[in-house]
C-alpha positions as CSV (number, residue, x, y, z in Angstrom):
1,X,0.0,0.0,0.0
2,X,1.6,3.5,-0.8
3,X,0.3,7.0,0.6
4,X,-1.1,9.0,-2.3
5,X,2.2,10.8,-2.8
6,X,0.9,13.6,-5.0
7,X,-1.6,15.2,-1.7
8,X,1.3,14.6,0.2
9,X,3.4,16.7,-1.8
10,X,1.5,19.2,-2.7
11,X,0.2,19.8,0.8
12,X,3.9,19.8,2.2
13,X,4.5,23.2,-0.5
14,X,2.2,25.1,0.6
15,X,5.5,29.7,5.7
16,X,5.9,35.2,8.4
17,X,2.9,36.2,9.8
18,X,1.4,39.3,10.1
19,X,-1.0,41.7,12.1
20,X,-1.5,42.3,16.0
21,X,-0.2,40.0,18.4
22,X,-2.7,37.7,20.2
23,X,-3.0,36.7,23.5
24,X,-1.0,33.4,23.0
25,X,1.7,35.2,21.0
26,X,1.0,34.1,17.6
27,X,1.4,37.2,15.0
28,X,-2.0,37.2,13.9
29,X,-3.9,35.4,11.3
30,X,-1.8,33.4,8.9
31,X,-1.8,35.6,5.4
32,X,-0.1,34.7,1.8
33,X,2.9,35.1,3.4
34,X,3.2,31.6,4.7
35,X,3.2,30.3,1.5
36,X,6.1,31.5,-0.6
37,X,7.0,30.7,-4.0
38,X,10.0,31.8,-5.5
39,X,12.0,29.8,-8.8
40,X,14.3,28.4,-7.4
41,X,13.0,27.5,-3.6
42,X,14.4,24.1,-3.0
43,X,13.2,22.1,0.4
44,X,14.1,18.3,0.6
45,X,12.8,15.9,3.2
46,X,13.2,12.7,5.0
47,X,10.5,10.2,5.4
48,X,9.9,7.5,8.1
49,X,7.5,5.5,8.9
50,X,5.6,1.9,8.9
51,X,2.9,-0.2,8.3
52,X,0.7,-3.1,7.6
53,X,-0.6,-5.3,5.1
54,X,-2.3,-8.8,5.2
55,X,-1.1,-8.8,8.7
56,X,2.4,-8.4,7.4
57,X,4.5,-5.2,9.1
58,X,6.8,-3.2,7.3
59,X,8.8,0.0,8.0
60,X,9.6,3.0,5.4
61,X,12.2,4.8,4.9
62,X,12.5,7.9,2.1
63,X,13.4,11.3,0.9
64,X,12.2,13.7,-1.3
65,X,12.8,17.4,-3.2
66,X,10.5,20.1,-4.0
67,X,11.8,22.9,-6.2
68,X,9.7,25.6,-7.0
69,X,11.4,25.6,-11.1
70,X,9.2,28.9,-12.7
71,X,6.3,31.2,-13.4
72,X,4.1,30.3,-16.4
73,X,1.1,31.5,-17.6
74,X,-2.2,29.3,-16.8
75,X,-4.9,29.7,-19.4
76,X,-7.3,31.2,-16.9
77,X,-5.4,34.3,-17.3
78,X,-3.2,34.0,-14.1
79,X,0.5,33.1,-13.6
80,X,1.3,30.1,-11.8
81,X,4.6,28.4,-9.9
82,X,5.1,24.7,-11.6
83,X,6.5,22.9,-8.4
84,X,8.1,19.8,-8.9
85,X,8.6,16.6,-6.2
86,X,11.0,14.1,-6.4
87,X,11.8,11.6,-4.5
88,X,12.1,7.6,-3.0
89,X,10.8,5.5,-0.8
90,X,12.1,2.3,0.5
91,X,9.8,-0.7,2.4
92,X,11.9,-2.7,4.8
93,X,9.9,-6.3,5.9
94,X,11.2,-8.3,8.4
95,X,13.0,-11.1,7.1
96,X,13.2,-9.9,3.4
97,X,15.8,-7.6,1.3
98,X,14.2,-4.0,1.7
99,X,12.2,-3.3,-1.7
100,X,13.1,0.2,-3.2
101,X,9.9,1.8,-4.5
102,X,9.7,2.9,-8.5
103,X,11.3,6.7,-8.1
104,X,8.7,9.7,-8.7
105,X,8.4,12.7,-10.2
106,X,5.3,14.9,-9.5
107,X,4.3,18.2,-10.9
108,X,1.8,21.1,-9.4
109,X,1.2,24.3,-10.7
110,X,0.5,26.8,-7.7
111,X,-1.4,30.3,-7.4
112,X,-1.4,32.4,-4.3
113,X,-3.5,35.6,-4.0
114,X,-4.1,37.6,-0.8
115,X,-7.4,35.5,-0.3
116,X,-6.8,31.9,-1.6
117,X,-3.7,29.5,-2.5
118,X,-4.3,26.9,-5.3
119,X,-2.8,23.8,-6.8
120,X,-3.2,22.7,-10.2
121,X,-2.7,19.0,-12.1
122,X,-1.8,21.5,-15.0
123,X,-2.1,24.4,-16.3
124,X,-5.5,24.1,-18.5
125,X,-7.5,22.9,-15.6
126,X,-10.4,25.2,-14.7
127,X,-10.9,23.8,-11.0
128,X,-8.2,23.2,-8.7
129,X,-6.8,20.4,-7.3
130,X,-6.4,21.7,-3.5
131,X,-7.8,25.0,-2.0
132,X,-6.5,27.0,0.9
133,X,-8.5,30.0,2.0
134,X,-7.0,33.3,3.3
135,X,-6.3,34.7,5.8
136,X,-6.3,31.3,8.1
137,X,-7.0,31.7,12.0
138,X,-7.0,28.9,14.8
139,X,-10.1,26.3,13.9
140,X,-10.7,28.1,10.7
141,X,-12.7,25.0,8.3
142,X,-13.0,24.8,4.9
143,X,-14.0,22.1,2.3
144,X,-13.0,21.3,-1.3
145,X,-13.9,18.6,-4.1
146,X,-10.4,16.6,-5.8
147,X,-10.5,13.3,-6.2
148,X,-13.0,13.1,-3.0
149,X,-14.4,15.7,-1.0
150,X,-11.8,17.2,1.6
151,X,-11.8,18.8,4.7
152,X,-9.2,21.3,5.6
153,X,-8.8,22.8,9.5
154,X,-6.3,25.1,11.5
155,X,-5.3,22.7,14.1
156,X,-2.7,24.6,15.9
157,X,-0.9,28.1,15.7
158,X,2.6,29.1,17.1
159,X,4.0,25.7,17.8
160,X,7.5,25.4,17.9
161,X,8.7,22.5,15.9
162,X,12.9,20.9,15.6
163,X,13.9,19.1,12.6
164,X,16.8,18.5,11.2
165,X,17.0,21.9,9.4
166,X,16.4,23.6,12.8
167,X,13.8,24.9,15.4
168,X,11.1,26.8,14.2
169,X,8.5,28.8,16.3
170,X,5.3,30.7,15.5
171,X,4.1,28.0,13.2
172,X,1.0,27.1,12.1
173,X,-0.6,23.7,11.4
174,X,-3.3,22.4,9.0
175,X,-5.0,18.8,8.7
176,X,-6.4,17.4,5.8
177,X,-8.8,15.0,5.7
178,X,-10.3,13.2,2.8
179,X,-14.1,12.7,3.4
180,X,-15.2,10.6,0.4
181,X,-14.6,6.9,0.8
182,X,-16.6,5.5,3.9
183,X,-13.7,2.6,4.1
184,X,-11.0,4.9,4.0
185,X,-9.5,7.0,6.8
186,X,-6.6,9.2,5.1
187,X,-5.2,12.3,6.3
188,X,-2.5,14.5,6.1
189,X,-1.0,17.7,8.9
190,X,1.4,20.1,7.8
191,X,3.6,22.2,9.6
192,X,4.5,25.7,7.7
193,X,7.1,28.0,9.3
194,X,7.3,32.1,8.7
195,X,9.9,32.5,5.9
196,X,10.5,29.2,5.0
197,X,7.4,26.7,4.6
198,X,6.9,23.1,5.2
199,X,8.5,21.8,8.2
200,X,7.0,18.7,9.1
201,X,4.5,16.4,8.0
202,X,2.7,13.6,9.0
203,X,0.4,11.8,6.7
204,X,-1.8,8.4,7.9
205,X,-4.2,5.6,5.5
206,X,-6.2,3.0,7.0
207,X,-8.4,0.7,4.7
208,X,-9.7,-3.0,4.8
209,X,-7.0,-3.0,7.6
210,X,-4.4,-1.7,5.9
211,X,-2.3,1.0,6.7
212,X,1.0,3.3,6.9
213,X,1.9,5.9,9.1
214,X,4.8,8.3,7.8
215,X,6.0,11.5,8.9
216,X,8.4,14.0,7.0
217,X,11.3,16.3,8.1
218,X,12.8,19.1,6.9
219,X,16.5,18.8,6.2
220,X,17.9,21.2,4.3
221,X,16.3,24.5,2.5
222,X,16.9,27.3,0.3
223,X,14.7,29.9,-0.1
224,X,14.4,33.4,-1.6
């Protein structure tokens, strides 16, 4: 069984805040700013993680690019950032040689505006892949249609997370949750941090009791 990779992804690309401090000490809602695209952004990650399936255990072990590559024109008359993943995973089974997984190689096309960031398959589609409303404030809940209907919620503002890249504070995380298969439970939190972006992720899929828990780490970054 393999997490669907492409959410994943373009979940973990979609972090400054701005606006009056709060009581708790986060900088106010969460604008555009914490999503950032510039050509040439690179983040990579490492994945961990295991699972089950036919009552067989496994561990994983991966990592992964994303590289914001350029602006092009979309044909609904806006520009968009064409984001690209890489990456590998390998399963390791108790008892057997590890199994490498096929490489991959995902593309997104991503718009922010002051009121909503959007990913796109390509750049002809007329409805988006994934939706983020803006600004974004703690329990803030919001819906969307991809593959299967989606829920999206603020679960946390101005945690401090440490990952291999470093300790980051004032950040701001977001679950997604697919609603549309009654046997499936599959969800994914993100982690975004002000100037950088994805910091952590941790994605989970059950079905037919089958599943994989993995969580990614920031190691390295370059931003602009």
């Amino acid at each position: 069984m393999k997490l669907a990779a492409g959410v994943a992804a373009a979940v973990l690309l979609l972090g400054s805040a701005c606006g009056d401090s709060d009581i708790f000490g986060f900088p106010g809602p969460a604008t555009d700013e914490y999503f950032p695209y510039s050509p040439g952004d690179t983040l990579q990650f490492v994945r961990t993680g295991e699972g089950q399936i036919r009552q067989l255990s496994y561990t994983v072990s991966g990592a992964y690019s994303i590289v914001a590559v350029r602006e092009v024109p979309h044909a609904g008359g806006f520009a968009v950032v064409e984001v690209v993943t890489s990456g590998q995973d390998t399963i390791f089974t108790f008892g057997v040689p590890p199994e490498p997984q096929e490489p991959y190689t995902t593309s997104d096309y991503v718009r922010v505006t002051p009121l909503v960031v959007e990913g796109y398959r390509d750049t002809v589609s007329t409805v988006p892949a994934w939706t983020i409303p803006l600004p974004l404030q703690m329990g803030d809940v919001w819906y969307y249609s991809s593959d299967s209907l989606v829920e999206g919620k603020v679960r946390a503002l101005g945690e401090i997370v440490e990952s291999p890249a470093g300790s980051f504070d004032t950040t701001m995380k977001i679950r997604l949750t697919s609603l549309g298969d009654s046997t499936l439970t599959s969800y994914v939190e993100t982690w975004f941090a002000p100037g950088v972006g994805p910091v952590r992720a941790t994605a989970f899929q059950s079905s037919f009791g089958a599943w994989q828990s993995t969580t990614d780490e920031l190691v390295g970054y370059t931003v602009y």
